[in-house]
C-alpha positions as CSV (number, residue, x, y, z in Angstrom):
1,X,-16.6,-29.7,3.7
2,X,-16.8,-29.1,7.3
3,X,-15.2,-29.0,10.8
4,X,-17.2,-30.8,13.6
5,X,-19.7,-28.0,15.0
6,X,-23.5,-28.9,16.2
7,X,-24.8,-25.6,15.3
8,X,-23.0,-22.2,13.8
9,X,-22.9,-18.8,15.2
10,X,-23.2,-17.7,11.3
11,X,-24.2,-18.8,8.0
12,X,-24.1,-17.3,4.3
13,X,-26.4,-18.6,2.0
14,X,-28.2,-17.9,-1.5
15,X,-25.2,-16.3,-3.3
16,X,-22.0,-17.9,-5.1
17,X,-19.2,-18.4,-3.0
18,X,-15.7,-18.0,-4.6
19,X,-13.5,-19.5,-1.8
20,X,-10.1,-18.7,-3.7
21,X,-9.8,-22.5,-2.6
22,X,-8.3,-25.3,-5.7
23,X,-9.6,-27.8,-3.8
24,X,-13.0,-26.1,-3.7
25,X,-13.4,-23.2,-5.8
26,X,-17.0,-22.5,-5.4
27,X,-19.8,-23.4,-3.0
28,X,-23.6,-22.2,-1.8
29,X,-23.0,-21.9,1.4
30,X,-20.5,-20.9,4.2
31,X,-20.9,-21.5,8.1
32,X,-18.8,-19.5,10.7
33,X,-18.5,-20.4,14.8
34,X,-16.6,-18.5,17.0
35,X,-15.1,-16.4,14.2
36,X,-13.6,-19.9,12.3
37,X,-15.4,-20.6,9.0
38,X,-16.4,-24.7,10.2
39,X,-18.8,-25.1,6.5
40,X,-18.0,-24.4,3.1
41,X,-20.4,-26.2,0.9
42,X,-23.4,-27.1,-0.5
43,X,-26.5,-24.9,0.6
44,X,-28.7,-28.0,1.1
45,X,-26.2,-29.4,3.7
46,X,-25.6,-26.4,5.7
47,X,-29.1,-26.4,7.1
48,X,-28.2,-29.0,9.6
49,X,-25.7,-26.3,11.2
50,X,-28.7,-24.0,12.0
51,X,-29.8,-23.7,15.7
52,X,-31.8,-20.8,17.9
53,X,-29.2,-18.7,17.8
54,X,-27.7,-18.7,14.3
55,X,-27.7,-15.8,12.4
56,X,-28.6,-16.5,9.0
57,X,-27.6,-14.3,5.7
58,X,-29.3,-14.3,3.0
59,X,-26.9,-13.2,0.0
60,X,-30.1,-12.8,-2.7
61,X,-27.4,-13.7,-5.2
62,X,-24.7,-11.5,-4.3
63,X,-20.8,-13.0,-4.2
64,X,-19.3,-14.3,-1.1
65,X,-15.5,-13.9,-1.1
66,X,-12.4,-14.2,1.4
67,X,-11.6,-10.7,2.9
68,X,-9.3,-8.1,0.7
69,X,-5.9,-8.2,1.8
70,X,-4.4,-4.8,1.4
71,X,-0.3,-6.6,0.7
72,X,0.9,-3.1,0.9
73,X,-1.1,-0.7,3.1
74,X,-0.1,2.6,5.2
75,X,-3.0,2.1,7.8
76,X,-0.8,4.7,10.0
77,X,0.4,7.3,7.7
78,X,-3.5,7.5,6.3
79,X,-4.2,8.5,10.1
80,X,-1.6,11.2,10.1
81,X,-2.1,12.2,6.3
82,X,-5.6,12.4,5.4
83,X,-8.3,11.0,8.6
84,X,-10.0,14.3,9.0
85,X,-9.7,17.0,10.1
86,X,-6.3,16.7,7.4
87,X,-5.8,18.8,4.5
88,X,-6.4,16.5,2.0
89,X,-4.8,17.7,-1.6
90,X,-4.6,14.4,-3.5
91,X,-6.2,14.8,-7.1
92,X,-8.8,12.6,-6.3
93,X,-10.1,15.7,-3.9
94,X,-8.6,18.7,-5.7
95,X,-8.6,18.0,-9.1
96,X,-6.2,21.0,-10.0
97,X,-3.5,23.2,-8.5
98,X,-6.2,25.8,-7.6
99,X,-8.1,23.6,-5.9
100,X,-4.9,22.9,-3.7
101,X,-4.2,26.6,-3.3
102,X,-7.8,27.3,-2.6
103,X,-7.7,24.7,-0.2
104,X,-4.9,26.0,1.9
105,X,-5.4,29.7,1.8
106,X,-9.4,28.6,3.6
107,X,-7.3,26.1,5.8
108,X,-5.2,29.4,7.2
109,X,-8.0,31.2,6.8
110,X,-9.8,29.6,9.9
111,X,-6.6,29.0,11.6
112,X,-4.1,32.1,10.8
113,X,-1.5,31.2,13.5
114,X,-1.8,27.3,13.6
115,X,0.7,24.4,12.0
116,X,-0.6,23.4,9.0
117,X,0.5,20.2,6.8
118,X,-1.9,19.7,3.0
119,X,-1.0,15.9,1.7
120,X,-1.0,14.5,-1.6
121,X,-0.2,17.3,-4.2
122,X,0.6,15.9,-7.6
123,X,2.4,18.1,-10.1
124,X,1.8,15.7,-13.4
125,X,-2.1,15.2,-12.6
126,X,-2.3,18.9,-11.3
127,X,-0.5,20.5,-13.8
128,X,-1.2,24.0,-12.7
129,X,0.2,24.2,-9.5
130,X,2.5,26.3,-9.4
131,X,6.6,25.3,-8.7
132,X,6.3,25.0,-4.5
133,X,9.1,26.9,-3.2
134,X,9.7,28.1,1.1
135,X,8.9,31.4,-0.1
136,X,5.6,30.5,-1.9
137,X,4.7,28.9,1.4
138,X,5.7,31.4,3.7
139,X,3.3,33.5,1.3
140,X,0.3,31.3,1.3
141,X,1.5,30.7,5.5
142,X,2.9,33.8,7.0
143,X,1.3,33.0,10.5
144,X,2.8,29.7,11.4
145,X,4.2,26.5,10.1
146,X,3.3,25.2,6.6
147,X,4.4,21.9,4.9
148,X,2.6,20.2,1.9
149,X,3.3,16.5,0.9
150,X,3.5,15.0,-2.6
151,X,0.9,12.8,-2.9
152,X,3.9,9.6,-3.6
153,X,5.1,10.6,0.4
154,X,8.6,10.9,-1.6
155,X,8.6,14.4,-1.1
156,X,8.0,17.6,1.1
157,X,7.8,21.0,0.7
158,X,8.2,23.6,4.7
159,X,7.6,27.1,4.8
160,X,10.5,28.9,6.8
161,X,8.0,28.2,10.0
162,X,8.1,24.8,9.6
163,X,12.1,24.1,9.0
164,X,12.7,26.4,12.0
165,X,9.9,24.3,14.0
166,X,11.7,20.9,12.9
167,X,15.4,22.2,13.7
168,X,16.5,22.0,10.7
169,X,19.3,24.5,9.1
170,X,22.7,23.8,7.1
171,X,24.1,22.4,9.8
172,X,21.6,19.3,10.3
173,X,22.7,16.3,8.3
174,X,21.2,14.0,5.4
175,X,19.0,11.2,7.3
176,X,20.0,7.9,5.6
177,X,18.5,7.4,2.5
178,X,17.2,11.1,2.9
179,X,18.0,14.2,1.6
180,X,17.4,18.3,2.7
181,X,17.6,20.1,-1.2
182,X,20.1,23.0,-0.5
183,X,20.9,25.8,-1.7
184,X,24.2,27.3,-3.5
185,X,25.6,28.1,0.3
186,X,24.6,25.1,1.9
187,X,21.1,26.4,3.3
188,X,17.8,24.2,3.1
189,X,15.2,25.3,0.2
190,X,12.2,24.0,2.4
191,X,12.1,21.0,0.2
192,X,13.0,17.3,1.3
193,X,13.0,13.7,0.4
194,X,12.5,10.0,0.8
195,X,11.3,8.3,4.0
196,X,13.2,10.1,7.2
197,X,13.6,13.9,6.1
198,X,9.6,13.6,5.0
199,X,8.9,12.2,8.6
200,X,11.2,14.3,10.7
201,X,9.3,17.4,8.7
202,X,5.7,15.5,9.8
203,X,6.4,14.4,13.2
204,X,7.4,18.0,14.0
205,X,4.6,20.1,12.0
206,X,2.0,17.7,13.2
207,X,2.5,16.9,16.0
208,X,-1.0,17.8,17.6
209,X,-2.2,14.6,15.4
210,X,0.6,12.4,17.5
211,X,-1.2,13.3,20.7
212,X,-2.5,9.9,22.1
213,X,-6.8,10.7,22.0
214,X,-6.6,12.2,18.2
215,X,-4.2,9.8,16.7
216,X,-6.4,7.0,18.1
217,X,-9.3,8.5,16.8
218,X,-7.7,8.7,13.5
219,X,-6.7,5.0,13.2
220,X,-9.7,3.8,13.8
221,X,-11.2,6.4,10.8
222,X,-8.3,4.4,8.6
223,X,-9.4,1.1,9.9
224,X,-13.4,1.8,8.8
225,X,-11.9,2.9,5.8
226,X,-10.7,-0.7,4.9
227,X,-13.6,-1.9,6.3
228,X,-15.9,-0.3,3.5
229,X,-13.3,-1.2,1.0
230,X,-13.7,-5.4,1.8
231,X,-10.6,-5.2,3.2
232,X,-11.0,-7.4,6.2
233,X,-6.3,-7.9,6.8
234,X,-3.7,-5.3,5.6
235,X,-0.2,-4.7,5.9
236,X,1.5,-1.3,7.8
237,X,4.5,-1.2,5.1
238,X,6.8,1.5,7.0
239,X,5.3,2.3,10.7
240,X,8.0,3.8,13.1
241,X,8.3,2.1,16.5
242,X,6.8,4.4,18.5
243,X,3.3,4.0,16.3
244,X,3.2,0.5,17.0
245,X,1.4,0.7,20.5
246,X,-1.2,2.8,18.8
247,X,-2.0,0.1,15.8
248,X,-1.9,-2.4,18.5
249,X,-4.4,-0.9,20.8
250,X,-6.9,-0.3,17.8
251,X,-6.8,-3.8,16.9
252,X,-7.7,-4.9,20.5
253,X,-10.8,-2.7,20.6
254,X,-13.8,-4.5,21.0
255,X,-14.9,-3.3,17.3
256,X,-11.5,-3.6,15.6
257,X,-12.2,-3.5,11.7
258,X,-8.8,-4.4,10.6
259,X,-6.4,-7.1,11.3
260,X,-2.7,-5.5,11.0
261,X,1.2,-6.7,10.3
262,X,3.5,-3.7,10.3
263,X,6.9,-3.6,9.1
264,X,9.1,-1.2,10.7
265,X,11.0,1.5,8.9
266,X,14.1,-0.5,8.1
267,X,16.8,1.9,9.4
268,X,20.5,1.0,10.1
269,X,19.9,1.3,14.0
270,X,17.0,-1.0,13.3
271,X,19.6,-3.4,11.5
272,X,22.3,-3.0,14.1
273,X,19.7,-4.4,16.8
274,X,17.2,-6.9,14.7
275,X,18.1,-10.0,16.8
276,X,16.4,-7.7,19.7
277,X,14.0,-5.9,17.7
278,X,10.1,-6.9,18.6
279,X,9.2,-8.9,15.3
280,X,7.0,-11.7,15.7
281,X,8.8,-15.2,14.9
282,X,5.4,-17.2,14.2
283,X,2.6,-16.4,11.6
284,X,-0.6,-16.6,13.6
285,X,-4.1,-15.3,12.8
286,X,-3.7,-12.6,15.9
287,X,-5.3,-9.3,14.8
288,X,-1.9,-7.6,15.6
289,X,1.6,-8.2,14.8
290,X,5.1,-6.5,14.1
291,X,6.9,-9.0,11.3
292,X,9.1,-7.5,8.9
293,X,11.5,-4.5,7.9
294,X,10.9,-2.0,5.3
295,X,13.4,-0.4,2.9
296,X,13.0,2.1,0.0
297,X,16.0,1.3,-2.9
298,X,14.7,4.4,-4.4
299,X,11.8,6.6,-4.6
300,X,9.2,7.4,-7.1
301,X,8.9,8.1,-10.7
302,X,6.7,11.1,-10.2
303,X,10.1,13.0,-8.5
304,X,12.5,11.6,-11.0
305,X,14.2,9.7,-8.1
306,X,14.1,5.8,-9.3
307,X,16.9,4.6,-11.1
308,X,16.1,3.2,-15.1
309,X,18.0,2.0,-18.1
310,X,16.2,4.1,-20.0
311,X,15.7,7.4,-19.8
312,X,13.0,10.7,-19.2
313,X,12.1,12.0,-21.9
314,X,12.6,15.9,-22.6
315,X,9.1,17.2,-21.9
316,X,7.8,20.5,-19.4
317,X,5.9,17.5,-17.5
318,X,9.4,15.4,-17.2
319,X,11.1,18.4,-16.0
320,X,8.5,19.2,-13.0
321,X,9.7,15.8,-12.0
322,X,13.4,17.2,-11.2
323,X,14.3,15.0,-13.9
324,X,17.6,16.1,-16.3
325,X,16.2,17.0,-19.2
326,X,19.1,15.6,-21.3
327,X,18.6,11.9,-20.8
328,X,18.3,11.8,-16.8
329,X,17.8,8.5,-15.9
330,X,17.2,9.0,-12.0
331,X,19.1,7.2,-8.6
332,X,18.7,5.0,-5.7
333,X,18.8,5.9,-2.4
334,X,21.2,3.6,-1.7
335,X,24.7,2.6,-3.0
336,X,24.2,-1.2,-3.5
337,X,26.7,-2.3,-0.6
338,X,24.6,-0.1,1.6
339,X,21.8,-1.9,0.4
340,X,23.1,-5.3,0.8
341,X,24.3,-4.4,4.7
342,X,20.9,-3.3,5.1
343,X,19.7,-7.2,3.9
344,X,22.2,-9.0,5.1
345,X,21.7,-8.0,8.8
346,X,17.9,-8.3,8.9
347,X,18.1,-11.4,7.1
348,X,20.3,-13.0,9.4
349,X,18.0,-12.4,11.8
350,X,15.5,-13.9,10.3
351,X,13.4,-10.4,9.8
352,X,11.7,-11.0,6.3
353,X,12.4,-7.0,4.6
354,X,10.4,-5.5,1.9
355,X,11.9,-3.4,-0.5
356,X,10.4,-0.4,-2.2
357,X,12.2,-0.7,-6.0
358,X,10.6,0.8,-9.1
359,X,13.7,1.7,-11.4
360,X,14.9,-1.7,-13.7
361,X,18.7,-0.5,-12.5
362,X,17.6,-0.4,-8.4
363,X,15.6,-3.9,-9.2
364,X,18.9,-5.6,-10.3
365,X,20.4,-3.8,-7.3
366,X,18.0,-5.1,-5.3
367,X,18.6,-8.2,-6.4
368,X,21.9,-8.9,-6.2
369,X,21.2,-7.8,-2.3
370,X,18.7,-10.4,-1.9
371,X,21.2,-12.8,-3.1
372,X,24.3,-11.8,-1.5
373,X,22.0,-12.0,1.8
374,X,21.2,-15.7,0.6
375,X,24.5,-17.0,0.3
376,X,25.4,-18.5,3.6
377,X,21.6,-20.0,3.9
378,X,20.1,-20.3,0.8
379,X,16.8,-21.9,2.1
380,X,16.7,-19.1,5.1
381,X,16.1,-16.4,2.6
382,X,13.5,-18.3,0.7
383,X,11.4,-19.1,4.0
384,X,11.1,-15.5,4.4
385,X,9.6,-14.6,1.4
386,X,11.6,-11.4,0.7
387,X,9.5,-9.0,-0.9
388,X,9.8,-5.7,-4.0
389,X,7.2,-3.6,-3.5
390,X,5.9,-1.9,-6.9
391,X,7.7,-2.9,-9.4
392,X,7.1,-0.6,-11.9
393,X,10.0,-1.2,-14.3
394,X,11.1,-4.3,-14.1
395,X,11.8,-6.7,-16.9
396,X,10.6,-10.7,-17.2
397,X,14.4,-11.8,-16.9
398,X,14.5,-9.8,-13.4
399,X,10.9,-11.6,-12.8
400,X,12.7,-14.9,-13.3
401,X,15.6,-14.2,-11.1
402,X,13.3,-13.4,-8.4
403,X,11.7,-15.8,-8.6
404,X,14.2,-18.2,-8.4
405,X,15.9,-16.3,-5.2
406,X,12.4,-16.9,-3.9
407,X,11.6,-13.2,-3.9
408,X,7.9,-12.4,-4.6
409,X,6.4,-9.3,-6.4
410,X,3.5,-7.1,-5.0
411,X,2.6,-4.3,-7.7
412,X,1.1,-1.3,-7.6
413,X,-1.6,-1.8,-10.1
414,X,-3.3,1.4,-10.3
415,X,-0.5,3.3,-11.1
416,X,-1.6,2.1,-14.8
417,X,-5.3,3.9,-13.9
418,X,-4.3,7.2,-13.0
419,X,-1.0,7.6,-14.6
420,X,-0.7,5.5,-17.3
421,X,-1.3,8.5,-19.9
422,X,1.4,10.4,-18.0
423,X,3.8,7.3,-18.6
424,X,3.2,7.2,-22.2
425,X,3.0,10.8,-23.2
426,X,5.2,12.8,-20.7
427,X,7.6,10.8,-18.8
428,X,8.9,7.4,-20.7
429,X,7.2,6.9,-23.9
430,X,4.3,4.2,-25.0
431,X,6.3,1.0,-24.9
432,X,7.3,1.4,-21.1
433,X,4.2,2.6,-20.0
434,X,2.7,-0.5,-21.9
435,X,5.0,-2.9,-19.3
436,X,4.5,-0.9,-16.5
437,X,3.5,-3.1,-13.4
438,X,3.6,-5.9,-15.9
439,X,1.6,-8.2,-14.1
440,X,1.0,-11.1,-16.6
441,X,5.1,-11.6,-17.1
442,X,5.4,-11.4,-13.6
443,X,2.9,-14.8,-13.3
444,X,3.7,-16.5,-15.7
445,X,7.5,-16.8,-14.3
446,X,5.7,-18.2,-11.3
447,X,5.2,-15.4,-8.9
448,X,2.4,-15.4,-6.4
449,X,1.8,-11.7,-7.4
450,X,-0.2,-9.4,-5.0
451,X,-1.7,-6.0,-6.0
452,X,-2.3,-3.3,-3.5
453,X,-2.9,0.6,-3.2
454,X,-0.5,2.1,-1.8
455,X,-2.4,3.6,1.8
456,X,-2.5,7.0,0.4
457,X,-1.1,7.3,-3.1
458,X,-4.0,5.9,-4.3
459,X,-7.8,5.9,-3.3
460,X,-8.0,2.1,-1.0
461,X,-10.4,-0.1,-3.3
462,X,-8.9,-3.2,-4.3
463,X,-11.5,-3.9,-6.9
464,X,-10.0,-0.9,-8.3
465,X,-6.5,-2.7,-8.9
466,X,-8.8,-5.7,-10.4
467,X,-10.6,-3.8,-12.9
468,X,-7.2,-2.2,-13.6
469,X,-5.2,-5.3,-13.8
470,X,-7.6,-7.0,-16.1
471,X,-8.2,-4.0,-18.4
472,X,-4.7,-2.3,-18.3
473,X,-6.5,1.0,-18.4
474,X,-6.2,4.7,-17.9
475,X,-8.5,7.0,-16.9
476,X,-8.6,8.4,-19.8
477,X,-10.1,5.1,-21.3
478,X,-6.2,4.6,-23.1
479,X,-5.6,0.9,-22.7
480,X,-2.1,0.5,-21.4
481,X,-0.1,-3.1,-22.2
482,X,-3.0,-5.2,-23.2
483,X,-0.9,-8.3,-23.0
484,X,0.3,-7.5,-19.8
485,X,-3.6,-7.9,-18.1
486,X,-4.6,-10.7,-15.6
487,X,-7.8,-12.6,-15.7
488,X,-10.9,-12.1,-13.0
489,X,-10.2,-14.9,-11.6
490,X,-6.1,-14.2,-11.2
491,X,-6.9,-10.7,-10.0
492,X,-8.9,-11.8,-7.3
493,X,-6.2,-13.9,-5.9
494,X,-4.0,-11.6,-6.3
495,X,-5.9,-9.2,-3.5
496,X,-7.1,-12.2,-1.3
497,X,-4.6,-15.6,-1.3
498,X,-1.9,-14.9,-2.9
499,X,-1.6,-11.2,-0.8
500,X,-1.9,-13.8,2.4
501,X,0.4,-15.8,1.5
502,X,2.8,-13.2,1.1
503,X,2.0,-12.1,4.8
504,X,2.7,-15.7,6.3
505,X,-0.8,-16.1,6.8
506,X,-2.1,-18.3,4.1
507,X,-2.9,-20.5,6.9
508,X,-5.4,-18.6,8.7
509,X,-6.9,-16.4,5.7
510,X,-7.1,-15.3,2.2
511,X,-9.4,-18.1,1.4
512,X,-12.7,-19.8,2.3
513,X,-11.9,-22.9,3.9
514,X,-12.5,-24.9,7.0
515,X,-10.0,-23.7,9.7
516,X,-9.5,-20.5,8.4
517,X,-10.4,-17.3,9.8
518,X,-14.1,-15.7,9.0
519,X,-13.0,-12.7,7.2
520,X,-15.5,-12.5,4.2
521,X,-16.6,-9.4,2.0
522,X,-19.7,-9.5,0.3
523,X,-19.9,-8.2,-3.3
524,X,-23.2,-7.1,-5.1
525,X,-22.3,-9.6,-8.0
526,X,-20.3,-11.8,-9.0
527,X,-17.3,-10.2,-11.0
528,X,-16.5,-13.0,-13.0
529,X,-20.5,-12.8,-14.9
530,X,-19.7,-8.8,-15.1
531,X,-18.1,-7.3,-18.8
532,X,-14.5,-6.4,-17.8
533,X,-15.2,-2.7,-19.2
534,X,-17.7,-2.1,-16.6
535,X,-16.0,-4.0,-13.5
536,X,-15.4,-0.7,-11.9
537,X,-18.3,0.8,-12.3
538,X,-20.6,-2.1,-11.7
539,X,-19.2,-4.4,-8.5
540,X,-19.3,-3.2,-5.0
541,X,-18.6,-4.2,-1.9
542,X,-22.1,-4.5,0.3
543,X,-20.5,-6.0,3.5
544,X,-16.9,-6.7,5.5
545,X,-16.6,-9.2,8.3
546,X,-13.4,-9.6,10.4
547,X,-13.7,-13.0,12.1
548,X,-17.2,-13.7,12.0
549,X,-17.9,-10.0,13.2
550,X,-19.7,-7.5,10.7
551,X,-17.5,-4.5,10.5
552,X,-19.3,-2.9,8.1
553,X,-22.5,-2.8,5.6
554,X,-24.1,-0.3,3.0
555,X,-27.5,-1.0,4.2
């Protein structure tokens, strides 16, 4: 299977190739010419292809795949959040709430006076951190600005520094789909959430990052950071406008590691002008574009702010949450008319929106959008492949209705890894933790499902949300929803094709065919010959390449 080339810039050989192709699911050997694979085939017939200047791979019997595709990545907000010189707090780094506290007071030990911002604290999997209040921080801070991030980006918590730095008092007004907490007389507590509040907190506390040299710096960290997870394509699912310039220059370097499609923050004055706004109307294989809009329905489980037909149960983890302890079943963001203005006008100008939706009650509501929007053009809404991004609770008759609006799922598999023990025993009980992220219901009702990371929530490693989605478990070792798992083989698509496909760019990636761009990752084995207990531990990534162009290798 071959284009027309006399010789090839590149060719892979001496490994299995999984091309992710029907037509072709495996092969010996791949060729690449001016960063277009041109042979995928047999390893005796690619020898032909070899000239003076080929470079020729030998795998040694390692796996060739398509490039990850990340279907919901934060290239950006990693830059701001965690590229260093950040304060990273996540409980992949600081395992406990005194490793966060000891983190910070060293951070304003070295710095007394500076702005300070620590991302990615996690009350249920650090447990000991104490309740973040602006006095707590203005303790741990008394020199300058403090904020520190919940590791879901749902929430923030300022020192008195920081609100007076950002301009915010009782007179400054909910963002949309944002909320300042407030005291009894009306004055903010320190603490905000969803998607504007957090950024107007962000933008003003860190502002040093926004400074042209660093924040380039730190995109291109974010980009190598894909690059050593296989991830050769991923998606920027909430950038504000004025990042955009930034993602696009770093793409147009020389030694660009990532290729990019942002969605923009989808906010009312984004809706109000989306005929004008800068999307890109045709899917191409360019290393940069701006397609889509991004809304939140609601927020995260993990602050009690997702909406469910079922409700928290009464435990001291629930309540850290913020969730009623008397049968609180959580809210949207949104009222659903909002929600279905917000649609409507983006998808009547043809901007395909993603929608962050967890809650079973904000799915429906999410749905009923999607099909209010698809009333005067039916086939208009299908062709842009609106998207719910999570999917945590969500039920096989909403999976069916999706998928007949033509909505497709992209889930956020390793929630089930690092939380699924929290799910079962402190937050909703075993049987919804056991269909949380429920991938296998979601394909077999015929969805091209994706899995992806999250940008920061979760450490980047898509082989991570493989292993996860075909073992269903914990960290712990707990399996989670056995029935629920995908196999290898559906796992891999779902971080390669059917991720591309979701992107409008199952055309020019995502598989190993003629044509299609030369974004490959090499893996040290094949996964499909490896015991699904010791996927994660046992297959690695060994080498990225972003059209043709090594981007990064262990060796």
């Amino acid at each position: 299977m071959s284009a027309r080339h006399d010789t090839a810039d590149l060719i892979l050989t001496g490994g299995t190739v999984l091309t992710m192709d029907t037509a072709r699911p495996q092969a010996e050997a791949v060729a690449v010419t001016g960063g277009e694979i041109t042979f995928v085939g047999a390893a005796a017939d690619v020898a032909g292809l070899r000239g003076p200047g080929t470079e020729v791979v030998d795998l040694k019997g390692a796996a060739l795949l398509p490039g990850f595709v990340e279907a919901h990545g934060h290239p950006s907000v990693m830059a701001l959040t965690i590229a260093p010189p950040a304060l990273d707090v996540r409980p992949f780094v600081a395992r406990d709430g005194a490793a966060v506290l000891a983190s910070i007071r060293e951070a304003v030990r070295r710095a007394p006076h500076a702005p300070l911002a620590a991302y990615g604290v996690d009350p249920l999997l650090q447990p000991d951190l104490p309740r973040l209040t602006r006095e707590l921080l203005d303790t741990l801070h008394p020199g300058g600005p403090l904020l520190v991030l919940s590791n879901s980006g749902h929430a923030v918590w300022a020192n008195t520094a920081a609100l007076r730095t950002a301009g915010i008092d009782r007179s400054t007004p909910d963002p949309p789909g944002s909320w300042y907490v407030r005291d009894a007389a009306g004055d903010p507590t320190g603490e905000a959430h969803e998607s504007l509040a957090v950024e107007r907190l962000m933008r003003a506390v860190m502002s040093d990052r926004l400074e042209p040299g660093p924040l380039a710096e730190a995109v291109r960290w974010a980009f190598d950071q894909h690059a050593r997870a296989g991830i050769t394509t991923a998606s920027d699912m909430s950038c504000a406008p004025d990042l955009v310039p930034v993602l696009r220059d770093a793409t147009g370097s020389a030694d660009a590691a990532l290729r990019v499609r942002t969605w923009l923050i989808g906010t009312p004055e984004l809706a109000a002008t989306a005929h004008e706004s800068p999307f890109t109307d045709k899917p191409s294989a360019a290393l940069y574009a701006t397609v889509g809009a991004k809304l939140w329905a609601d927020g995260t489980p993990w602050q009690a702010s997702i909406a469910t037909s079922f409700p928290y149960l009464d435990t001291e983890a629930a309540r850290r949450t913020g969730a009623d302890p008397c049968g609180g079943h959580g809210a949207m963001n949104y009222t659903p008319d909002q929600l279905a203005e917000l649609v409507g006008r983006f998808t009547a100008a043809g901007v395909p929106v993603a929608t962050h939706v967890h809650g079973d009650v904000t799915f429906e509501a999410v749905l009923d959008a999607y099909a209010r929007a698809a009333r005067p053009h039916p086939d208009r809404l299908r062709a842009l492949r609106p998207r719910m991004e999570h999917c945590g609770a969500v039920t096989g008759d909403q999976y069916a209705r999706a998928a007949e609006l033509g909505a497709t799922v992209s889930l956020f598999m390793d929630h089930v890894r690092w939380w699924g023990d929290v799910l079962a025993d402190d937050l909703y009980g075993p049987e919804v933790a056991g269909r949380w992220m429920s991938a296998r219901t979601a394909w077999d009702h015929g969805h091209r499902v994706s899995l992806h990371n999250d940008g920061v929530c979760t450490p980047t490693q898509p082989l991570s949300s493989v292993a996860t989605a075909v073992t269903r478990r914990s960290t712990s070792g707990r399996v989670h929803g056995a029935d629920q798992a995908l196999t290898v083989e559906e796992a891999l698509r779902a971080v390669t094709v059917n991720a591309a496909w979701q992107l409008h760019m199952e055309d020019h990636i995502g598989m190993l065919r003629p044509g299609l761009r030369a974004d490959l990752a090499v893996l040290n084995q094949d996964p499909r010959n490896v015991p699904a207990a010791r996927l994660r531990e046992d297959v690695h990534v060994t080498a990225t390449y972003l059209s043709g162009r090594r981007t990064w290798s262990q060796d």
